[in-house]
N, C-alpha and C positions, 0 to 999 in steps of 0.2 A: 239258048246258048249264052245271052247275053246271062241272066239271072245266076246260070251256071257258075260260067266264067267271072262274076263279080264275088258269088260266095267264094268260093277257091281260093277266087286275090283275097278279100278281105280276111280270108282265115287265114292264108300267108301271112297277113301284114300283123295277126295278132301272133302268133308264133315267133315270125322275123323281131319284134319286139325282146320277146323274152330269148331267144339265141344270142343276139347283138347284147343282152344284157348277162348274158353266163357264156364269158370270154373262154371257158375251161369246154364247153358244150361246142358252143362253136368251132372250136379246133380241130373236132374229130367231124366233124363235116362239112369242112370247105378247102376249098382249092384253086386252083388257077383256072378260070372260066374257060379256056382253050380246052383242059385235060378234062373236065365234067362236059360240056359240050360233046367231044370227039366219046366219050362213055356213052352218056346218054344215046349217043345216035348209034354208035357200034353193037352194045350190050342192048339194048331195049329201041333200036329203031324209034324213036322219041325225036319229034320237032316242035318248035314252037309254035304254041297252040296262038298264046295270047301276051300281052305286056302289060305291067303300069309303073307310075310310079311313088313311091314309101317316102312317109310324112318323112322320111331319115336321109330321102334324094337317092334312097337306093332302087335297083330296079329288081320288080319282080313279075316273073315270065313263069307261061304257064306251056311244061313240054308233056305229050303223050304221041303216042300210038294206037292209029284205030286200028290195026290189025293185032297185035299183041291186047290193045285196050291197058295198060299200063301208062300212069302220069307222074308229072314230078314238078313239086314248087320250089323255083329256083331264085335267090334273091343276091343279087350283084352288089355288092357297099360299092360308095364312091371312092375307095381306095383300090378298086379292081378284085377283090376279094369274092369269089361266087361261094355260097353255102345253099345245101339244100336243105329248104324247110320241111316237106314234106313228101311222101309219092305214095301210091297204092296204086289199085287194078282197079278195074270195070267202069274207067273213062268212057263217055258219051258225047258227043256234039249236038247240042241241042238249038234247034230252030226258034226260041220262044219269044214272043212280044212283050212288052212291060207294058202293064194293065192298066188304066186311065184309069182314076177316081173317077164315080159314078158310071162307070160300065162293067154291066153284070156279066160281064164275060168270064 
């Protein structure tokens, strides 16, 4: 879950990059984190999965639904501003350990 969940953010965070840097792009996907929020959970039964936080201080949270299996990356600037980075289908929660150097697991 963890491996998961760290790909997701850190592909957020290369995304959220280039969004926060094409202000014309950004516009047509962000909003008031109240109104995306109350979407996400109304339209797609979507909670948050996960959080971190962007070399930018922005936060980004990781929303799906196991039942639907639909997810979405969502990144909050410190100006209050929520934009989605990204979302697709066939979200999974995964139990996984990170792998020790020299264990052949």
């Amino acid at each position: 879950m963890m491996t998961r969940i760290a790909t997701l953010t850190g592909a957020a965070l290369l995304v959220a990059t280039t969004i926060i840097a094409t202000p014309a792009m950004a516009q047509q996907n962000c909003a008031q984190r109240a109104q995306i929020l109350d979407r996400l959970a109304s339209k797609y039964g979507e909670s948050r999965q996960s959080i971190g936080l962007a070399p930018n201080n922005g936060v980004v949270e990781v929303f799906a639904s196991t039942e639907t299996g639909t997810w979405t990356i969502l990144m909050t600037t410190p100006n209050g501003v929520s934009c989605l980075i990204a979302s697709g289908q066939a979200y999974e929660t995964l139990a996984e350990v990170a792998v020790t150097k020299g264990d052949d697991a």
